[in-house]
MDAnalysis code that builds the backbone (N, CA, C; Angstrom):
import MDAnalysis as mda
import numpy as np

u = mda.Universe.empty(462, n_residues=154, atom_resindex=np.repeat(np.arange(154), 3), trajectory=True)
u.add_TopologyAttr("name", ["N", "CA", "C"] * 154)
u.add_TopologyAttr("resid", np.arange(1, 155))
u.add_TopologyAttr("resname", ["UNK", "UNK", "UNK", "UNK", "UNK", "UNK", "UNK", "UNK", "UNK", "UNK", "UNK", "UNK", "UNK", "UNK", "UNK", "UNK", "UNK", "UNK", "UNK", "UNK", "UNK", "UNK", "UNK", "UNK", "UNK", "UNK", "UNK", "UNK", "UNK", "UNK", "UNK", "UNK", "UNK", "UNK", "UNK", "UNK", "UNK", "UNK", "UNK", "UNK", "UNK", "UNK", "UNK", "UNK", "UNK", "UNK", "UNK", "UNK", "UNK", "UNK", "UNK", "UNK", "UNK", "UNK", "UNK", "UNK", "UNK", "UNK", "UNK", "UNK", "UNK", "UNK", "UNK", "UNK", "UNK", "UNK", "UNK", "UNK", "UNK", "UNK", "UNK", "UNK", "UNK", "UNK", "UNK", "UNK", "UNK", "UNK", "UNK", "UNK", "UNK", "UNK", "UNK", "UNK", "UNK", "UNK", "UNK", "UNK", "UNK", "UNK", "UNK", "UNK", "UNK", "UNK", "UNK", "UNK", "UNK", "UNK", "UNK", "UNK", "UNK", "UNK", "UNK", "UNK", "UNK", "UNK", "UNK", "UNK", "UNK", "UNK", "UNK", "UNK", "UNK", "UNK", "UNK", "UNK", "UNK", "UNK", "UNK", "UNK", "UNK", "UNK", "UNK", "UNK", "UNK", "UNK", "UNK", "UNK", "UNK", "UNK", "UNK", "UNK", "UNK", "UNK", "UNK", "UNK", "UNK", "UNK", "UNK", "UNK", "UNK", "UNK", "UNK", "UNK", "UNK", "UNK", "UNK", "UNK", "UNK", "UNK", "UNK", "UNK", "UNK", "UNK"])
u.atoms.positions = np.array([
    [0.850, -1.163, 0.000],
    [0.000, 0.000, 0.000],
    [0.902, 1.234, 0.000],
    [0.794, 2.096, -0.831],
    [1.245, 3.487, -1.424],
    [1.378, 4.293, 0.308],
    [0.507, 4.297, 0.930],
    [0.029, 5.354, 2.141],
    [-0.069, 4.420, 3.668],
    [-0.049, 5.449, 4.470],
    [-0.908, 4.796, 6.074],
    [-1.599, 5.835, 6.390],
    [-2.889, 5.054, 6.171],
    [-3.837, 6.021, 6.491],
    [-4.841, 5.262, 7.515],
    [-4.922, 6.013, 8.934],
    [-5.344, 5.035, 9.805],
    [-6.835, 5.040, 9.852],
    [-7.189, 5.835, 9.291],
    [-8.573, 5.832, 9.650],
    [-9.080, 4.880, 8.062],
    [-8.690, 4.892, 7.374],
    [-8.786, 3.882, 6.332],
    [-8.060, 2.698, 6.652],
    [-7.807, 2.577, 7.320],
    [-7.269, 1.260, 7.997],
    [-8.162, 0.516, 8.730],
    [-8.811, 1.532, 9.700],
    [-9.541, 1.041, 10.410],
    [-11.133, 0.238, 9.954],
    [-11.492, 1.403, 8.739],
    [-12.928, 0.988, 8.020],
    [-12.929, 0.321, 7.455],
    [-11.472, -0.241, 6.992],
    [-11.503, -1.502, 6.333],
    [-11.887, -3.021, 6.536],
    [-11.025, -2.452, 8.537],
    [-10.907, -3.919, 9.473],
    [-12.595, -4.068, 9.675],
    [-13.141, -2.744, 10.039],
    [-14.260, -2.837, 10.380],
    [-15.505, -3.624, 9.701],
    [-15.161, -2.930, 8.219],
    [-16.252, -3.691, 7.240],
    [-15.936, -5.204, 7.076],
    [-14.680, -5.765, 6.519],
    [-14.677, -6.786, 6.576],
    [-14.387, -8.235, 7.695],
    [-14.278, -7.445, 8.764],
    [-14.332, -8.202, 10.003],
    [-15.488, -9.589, 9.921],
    [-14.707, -10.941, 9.828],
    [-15.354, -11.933, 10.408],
    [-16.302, -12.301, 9.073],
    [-15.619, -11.939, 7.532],
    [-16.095, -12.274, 6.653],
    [-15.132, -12.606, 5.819],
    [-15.785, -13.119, 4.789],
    [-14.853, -14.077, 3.383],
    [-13.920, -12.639, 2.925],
    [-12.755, -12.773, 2.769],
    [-12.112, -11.724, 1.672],
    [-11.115, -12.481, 0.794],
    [-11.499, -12.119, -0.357],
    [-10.921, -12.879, -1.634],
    [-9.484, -12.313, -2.183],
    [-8.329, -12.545, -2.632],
    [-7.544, -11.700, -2.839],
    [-6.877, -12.421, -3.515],
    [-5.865, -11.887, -4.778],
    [-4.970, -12.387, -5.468],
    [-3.769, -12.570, -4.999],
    [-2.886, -13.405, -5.520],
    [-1.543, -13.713, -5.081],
    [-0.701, -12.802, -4.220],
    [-0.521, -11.945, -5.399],
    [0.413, -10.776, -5.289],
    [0.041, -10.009, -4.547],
    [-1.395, -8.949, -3.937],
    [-1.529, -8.876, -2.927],
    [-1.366, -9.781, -1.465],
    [-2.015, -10.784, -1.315],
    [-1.702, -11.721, -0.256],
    [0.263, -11.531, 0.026],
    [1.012, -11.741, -1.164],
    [2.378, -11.667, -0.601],
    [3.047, -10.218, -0.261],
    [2.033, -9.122, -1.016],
    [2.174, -7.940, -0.135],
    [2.224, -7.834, 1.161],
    [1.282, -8.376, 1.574],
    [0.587, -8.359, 2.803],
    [1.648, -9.128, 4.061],
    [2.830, -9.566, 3.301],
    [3.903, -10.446, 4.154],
    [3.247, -11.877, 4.098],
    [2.376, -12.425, 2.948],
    [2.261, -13.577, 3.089],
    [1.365, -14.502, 4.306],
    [0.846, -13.279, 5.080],
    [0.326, -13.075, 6.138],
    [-1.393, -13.221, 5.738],
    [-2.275, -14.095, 6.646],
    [-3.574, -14.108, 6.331],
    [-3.898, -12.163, 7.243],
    [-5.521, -11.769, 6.668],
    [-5.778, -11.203, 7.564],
    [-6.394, -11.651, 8.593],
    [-6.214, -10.629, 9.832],
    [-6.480, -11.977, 10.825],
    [-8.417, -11.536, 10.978],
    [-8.734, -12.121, 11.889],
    [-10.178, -11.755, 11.869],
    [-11.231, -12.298, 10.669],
    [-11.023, -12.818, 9.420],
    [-11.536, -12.691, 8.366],
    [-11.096, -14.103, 7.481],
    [-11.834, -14.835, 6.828],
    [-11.736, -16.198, 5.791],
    [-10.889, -15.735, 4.573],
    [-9.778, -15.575, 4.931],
    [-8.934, -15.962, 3.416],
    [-8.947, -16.575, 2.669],
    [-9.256, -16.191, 1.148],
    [-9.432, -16.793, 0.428],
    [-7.932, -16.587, -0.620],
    [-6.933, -17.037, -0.967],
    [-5.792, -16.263, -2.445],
    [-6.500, -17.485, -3.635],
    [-6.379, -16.501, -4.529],
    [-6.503, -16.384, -6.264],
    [-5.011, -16.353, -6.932],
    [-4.463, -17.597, -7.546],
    [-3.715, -18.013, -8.206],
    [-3.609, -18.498, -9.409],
    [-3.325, -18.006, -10.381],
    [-3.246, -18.873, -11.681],
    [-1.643, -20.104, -11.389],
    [-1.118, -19.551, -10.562],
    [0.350, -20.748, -10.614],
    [0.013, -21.908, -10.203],
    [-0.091, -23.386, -11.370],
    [-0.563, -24.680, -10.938],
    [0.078, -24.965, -9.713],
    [-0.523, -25.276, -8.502],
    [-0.012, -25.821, -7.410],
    [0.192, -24.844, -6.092],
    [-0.331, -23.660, -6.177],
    [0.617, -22.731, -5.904],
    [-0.113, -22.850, -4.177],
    [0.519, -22.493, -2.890],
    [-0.120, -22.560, -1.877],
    [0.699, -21.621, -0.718],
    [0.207, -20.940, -0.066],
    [0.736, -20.442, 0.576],
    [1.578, -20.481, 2.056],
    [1.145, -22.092, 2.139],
    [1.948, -22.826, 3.068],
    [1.408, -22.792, 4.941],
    [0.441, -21.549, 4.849],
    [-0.361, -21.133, 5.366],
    [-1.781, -22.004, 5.671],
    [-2.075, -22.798, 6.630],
    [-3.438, -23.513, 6.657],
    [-4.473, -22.886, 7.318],
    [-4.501, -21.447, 7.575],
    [-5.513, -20.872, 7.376],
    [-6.028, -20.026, 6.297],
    [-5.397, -20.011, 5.204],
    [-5.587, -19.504, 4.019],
    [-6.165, -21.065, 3.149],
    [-7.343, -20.545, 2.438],
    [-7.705, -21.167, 0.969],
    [-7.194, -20.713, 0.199],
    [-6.865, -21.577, -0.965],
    [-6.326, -21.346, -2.344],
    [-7.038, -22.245, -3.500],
    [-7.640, -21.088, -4.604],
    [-7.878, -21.483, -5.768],
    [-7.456, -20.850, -6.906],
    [-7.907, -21.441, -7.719],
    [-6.963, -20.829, -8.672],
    [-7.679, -19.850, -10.097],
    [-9.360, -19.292, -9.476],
    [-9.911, -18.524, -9.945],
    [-10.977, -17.951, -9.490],
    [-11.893, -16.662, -9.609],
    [-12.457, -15.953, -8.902],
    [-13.295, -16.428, -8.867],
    [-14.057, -16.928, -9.609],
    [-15.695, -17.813, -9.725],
    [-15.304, -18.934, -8.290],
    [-14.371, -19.394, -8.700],
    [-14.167, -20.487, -7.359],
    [-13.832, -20.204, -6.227],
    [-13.272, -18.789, -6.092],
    [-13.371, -18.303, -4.983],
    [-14.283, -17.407, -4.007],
    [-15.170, -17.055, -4.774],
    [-16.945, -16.981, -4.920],
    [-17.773, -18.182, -4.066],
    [-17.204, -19.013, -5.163],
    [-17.838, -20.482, -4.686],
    [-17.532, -20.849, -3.255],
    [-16.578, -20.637, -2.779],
    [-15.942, -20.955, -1.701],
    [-16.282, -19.838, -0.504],
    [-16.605, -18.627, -1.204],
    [-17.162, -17.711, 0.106],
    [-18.488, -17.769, 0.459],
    [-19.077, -18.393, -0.730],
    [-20.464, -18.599, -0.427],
    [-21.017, -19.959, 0.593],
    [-19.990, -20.897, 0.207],
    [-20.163, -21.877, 1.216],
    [-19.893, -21.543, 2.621],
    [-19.649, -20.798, 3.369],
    [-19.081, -19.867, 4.138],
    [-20.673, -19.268, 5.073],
    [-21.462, -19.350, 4.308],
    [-23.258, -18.434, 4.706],
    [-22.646, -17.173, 5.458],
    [-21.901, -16.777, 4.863],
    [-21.480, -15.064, 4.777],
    [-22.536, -14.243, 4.671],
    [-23.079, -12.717, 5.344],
    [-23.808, -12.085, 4.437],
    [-23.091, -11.394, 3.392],
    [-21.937, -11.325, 3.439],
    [-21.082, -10.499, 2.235],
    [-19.589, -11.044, 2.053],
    [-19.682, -11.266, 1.070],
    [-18.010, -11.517, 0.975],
    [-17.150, -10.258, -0.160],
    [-15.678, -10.336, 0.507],
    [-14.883, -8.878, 0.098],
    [-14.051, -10.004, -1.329],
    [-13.722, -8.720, -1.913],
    [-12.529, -8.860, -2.652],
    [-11.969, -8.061, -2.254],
    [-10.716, -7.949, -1.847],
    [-9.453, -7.284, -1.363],
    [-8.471, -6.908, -2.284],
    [-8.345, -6.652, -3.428],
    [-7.401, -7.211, -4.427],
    [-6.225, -7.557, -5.176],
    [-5.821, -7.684, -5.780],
    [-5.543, -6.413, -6.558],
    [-5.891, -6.047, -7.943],
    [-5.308, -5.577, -8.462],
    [-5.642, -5.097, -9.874],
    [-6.988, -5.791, -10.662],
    [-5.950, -6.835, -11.007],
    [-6.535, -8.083, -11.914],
    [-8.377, -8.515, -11.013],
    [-7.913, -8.893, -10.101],
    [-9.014, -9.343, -9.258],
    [-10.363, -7.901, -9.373],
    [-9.950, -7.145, -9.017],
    [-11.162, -5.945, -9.058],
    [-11.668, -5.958, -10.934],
    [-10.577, -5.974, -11.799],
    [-11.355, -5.403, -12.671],
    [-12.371, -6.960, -13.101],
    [-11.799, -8.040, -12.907],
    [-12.763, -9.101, -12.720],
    [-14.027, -9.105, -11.947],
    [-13.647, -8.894, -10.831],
    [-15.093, -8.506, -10.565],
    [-16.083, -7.509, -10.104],
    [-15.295, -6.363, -11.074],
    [-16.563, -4.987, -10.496],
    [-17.877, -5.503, -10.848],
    [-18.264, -5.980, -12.318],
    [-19.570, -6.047, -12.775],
    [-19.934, -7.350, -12.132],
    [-19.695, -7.983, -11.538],
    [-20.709, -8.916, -10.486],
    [-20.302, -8.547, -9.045],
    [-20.268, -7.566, -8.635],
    [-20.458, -6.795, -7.068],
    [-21.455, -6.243, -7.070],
    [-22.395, -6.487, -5.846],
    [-23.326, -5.677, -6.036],
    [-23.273, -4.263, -5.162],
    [-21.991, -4.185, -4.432],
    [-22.014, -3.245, -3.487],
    [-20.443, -2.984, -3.354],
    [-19.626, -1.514, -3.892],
    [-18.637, -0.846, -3.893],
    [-18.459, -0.515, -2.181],
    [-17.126, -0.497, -1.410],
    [-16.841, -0.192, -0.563],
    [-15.546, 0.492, -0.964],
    [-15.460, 1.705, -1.264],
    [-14.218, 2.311, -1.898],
    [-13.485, 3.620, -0.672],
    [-12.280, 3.748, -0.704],
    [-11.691, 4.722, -0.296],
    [-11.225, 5.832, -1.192],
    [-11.261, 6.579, -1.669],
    [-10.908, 7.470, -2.912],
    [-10.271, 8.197, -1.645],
    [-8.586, 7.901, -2.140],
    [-7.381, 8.823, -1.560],
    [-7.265, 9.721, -2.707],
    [-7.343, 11.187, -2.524],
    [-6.616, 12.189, -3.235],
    [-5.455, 12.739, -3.060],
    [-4.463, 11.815, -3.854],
    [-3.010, 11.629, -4.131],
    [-2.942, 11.500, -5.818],
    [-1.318, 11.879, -5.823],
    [-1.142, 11.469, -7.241],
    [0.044, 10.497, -7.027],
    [0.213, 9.090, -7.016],
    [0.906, 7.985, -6.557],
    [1.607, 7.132, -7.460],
    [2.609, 6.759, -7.961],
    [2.651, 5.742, -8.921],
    [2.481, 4.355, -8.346],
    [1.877, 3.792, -8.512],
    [1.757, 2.248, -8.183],
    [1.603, 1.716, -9.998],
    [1.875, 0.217, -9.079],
    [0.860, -0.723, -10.309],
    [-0.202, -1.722, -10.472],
    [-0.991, -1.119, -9.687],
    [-2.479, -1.579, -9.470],
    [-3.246, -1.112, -9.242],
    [-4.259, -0.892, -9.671],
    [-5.478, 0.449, -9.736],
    [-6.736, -0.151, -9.579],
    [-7.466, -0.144, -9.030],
    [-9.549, 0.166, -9.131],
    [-9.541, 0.679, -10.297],
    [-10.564, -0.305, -11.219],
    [-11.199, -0.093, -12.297],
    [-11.751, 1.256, -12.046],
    [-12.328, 2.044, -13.366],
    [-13.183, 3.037, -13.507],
    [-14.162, 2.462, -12.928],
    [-15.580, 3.299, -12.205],
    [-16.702, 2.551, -11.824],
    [-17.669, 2.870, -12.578],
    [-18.213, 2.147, -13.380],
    [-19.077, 2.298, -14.669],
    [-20.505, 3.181, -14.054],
    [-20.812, 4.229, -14.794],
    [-21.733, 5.180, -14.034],
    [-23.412, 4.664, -14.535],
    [-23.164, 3.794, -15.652],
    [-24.471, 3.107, -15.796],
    [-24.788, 2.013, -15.492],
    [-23.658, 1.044, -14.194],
    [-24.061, 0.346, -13.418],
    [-24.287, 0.125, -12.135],
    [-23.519, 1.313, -11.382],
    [-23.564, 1.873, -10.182],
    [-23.716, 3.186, -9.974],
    [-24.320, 3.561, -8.573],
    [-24.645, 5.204, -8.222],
    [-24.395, 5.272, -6.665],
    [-23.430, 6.347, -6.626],
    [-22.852, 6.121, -5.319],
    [-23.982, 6.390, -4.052],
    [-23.789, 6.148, -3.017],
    [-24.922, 5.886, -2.202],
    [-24.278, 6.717, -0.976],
    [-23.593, 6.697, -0.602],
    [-22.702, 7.067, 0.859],
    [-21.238, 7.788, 0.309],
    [-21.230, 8.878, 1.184],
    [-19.628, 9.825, 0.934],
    [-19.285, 10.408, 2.416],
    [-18.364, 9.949, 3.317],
    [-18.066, 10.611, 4.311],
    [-16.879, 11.352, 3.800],
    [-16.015, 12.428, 3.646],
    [-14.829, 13.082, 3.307],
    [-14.352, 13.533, 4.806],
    [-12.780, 12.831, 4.597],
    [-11.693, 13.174, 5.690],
    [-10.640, 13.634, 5.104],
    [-10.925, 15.003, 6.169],
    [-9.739, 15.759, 5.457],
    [-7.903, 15.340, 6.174],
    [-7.220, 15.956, 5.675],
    [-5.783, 15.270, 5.732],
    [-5.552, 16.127, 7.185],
    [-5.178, 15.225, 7.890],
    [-4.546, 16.134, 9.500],
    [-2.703, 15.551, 9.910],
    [-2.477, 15.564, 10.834],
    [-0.899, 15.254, 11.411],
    [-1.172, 13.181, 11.134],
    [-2.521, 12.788, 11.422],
    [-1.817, 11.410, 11.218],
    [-2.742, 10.711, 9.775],
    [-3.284, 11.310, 8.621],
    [-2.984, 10.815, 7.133],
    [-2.864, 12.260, 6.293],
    [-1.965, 11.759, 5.485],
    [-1.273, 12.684, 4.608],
    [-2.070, 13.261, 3.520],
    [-3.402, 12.546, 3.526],
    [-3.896, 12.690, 2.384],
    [-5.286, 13.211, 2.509],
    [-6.338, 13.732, 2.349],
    [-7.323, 13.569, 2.297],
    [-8.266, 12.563, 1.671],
    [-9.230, 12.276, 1.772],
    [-9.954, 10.994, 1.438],
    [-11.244, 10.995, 1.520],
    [-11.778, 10.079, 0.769],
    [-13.554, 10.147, 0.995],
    [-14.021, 8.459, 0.845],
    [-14.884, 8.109, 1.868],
    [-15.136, 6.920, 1.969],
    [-16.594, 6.852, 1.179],
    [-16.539, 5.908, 0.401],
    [-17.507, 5.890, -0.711],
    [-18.602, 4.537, -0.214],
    [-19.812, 4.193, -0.927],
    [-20.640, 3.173, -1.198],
    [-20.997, 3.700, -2.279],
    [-20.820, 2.254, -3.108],
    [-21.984, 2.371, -4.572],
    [-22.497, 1.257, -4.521],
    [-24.037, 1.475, -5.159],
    [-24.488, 0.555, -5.375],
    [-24.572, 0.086, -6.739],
    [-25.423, -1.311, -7.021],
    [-25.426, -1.329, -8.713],
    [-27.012, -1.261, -8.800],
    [-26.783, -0.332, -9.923],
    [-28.331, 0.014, -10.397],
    [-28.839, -1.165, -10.306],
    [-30.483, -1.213, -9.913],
    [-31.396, -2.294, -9.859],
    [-32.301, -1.525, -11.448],
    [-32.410, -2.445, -12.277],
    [-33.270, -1.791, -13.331],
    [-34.460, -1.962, -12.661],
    [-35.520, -1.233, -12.925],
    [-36.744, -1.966, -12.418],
    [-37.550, -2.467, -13.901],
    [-38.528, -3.535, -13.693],
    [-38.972, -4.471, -14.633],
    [-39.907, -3.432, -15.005],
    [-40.361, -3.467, -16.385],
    [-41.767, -2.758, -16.948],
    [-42.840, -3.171, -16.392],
    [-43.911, -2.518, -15.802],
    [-45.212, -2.822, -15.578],
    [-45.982, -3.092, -16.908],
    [-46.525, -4.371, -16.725],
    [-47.873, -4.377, -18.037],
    [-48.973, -5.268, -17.202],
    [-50.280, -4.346, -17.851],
    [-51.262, -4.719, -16.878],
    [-52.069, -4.106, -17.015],
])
């Protein structure tokens, strides 16, 4: 992670506390290889065999199956954590954005998809401004995904 930002630290632990979070390789070994604690690890691997040596971590080796695996779980929500690859896989089957929008200009190499404005509409915006302990200012987001509603005939 680019930043420490504690109060985005915290809403993170908060939301996904004591639920499925899905995550790709390369994040997970960000992370020191380390499960999060509190929460059903799930890592996403394309490397045949690949395991994290870790027996509280699951490993599969694609997002549908790791879906599959949070759902067996009777979660009311399960996270993707991601990175890159993993989010832009599955923005369009989320039904509910939990985003931090840091206003920074950062180089990394992994980004949050654009959020498509004709499938979601943001729902919730708290904005924190930058003080002595995050550098940045920030706004904690919810989107939802549009529900079309069905035509009435009758």
């Amino acid at each position: 992670m680019l930043w420490n930002l504690p109060e985005d630290m915290r809403f993170f632990k908060n939301t996904t506390w004591g639920l499925p979070i899905i995550m790709g390789r390369k994040t997970f070994e960000a992370l020191g290889n380390k499960p999060l604690p509190g929460r059903f690890n799930i890592v996403v691997s394309r490397r045949p065999g690949y395991t994290s040596g870790n027996p509280e971590v699951q490993h599969t080796n694609s997002l549908t199956k790791a879906i599959e695996m949070a759902k067996k779980m009777d979660a009311k929500e399960a996270f993707i954590g991601g990175g890159g690859q993993i989010y832009k896989e599955s923005i369009l089957i989320c039904d509910t954005i939990y985003m931090t929008r840091v206003f920074a200009f950062l180089e990394g190499d992994a980004f949050f998809p654009e959020i498509p404005a004709d499938v979601f509409h943001m729902t919730h915006s708290k904005k924190v401004t930058a003080d002595q302990k995050h550098a940045y200012d920030m706004d904690f987001q919810t989107w939802k995904k549009i529900k079309s509603i069905p035509e009435h005939t009758g």
